[in-house]
C-alpha positions in Angstrom: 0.0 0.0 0.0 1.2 3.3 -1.0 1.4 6.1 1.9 2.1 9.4 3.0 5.4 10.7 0.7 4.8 8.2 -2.0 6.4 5.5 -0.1 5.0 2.2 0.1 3.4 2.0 4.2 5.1 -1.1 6.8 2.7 -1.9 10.3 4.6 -3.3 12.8 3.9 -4.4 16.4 6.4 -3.8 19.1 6.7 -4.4 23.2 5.9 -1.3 25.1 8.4 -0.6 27.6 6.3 -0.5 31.3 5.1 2.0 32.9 3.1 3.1 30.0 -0.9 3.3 30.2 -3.9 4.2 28.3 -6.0 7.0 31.0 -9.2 7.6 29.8 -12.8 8.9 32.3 -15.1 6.1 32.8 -19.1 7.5 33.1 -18.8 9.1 36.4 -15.2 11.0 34.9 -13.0 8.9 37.1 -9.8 8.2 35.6 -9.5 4.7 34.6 -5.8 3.3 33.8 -4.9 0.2 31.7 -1.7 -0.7 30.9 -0.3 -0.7 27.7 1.2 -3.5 26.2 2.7 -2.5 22.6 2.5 -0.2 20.0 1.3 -0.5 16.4 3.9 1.6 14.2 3.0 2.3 10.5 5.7 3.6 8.6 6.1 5.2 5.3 10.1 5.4 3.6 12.1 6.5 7.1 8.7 8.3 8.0 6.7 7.2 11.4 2.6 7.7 9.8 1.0 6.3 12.9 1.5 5.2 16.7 -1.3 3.4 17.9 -1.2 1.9 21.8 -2.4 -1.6 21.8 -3.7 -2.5 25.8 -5.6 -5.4 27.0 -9.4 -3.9 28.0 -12.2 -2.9 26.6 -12.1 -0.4 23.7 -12.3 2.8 24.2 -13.9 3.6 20.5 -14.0 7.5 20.0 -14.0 8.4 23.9 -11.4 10.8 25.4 -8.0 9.6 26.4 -4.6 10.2 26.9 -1.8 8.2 27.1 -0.1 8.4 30.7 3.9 8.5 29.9 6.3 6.5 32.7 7.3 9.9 34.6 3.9 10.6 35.3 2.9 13.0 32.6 0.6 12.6 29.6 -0.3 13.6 26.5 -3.2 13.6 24.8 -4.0 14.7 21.0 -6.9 17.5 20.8 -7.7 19.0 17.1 -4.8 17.2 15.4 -2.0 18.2 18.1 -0.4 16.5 20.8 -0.7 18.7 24.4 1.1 17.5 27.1 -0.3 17.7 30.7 1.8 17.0 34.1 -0.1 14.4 35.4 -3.2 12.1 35.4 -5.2 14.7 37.4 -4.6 17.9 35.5 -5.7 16.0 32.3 -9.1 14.8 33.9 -9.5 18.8 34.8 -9.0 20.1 31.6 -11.2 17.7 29.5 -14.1 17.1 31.7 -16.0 19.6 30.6 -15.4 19.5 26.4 -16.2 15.6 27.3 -19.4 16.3 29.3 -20.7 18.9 26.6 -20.2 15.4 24.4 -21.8 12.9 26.3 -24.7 15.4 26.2 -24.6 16.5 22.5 -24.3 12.6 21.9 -27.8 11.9 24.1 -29.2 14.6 21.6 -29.6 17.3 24.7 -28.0 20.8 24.8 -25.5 22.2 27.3 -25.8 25.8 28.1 -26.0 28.3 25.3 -27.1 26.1 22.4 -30.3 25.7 23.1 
């Protein structure tokens, strides 16, 4: 398959190092952790196209999470760019709301404002 730069695209599948997890907010936006166990690396020519994290646990489909890096900090892509937060706890802060407004807009209510 041809990919990104013309180059023909490689998937591979290698051990994550521990202390890596997936952090995402389970329905009452608690922060669930589960660890990960490898990544899934496309490449195209000497190009890296993707980096998924593969964990054991349910799938997390199109919910918000992060991925929680071995010294504690994570990041977390929003609109196409990686942010980086501290910890575990400032990353629940600063999404709990865009991911509430979601859970609402996905019931087919409004949040404040919109109505």
């Amino acid at each position: 398959m041809m990919g990104m730069f013309g180059h023909a695209t490689t998937t591979t599948v290698i051990p994550a190092a521990p202390g890596f997890e997936v952090i995402s907010l389970d329905a009452g936006f608690q922060v669930m952790r589960q660890p990960i166990i490898a990544w899934q690396v496309t490449t195209a020519g000497q190009y890296v196209t993707s980096l998924v994290p593969i964990w054991i646990g349910f799938d997390l489909g199109d919910t918000w999470y992060g991925v929680r890096l071995p010294d504690g900090r994570v990041v977390s892509e929003a609109s196409g760019s990686p942010r980086f937060y501290v910890d575990a706890e400032l990353w629940a802060a600063a999404i709990k709301a865009p991911a509430a407004t979601a859970a609402w807009r996905d019931a087919g209510e409004y949040t404040a404002g919109e109505a």
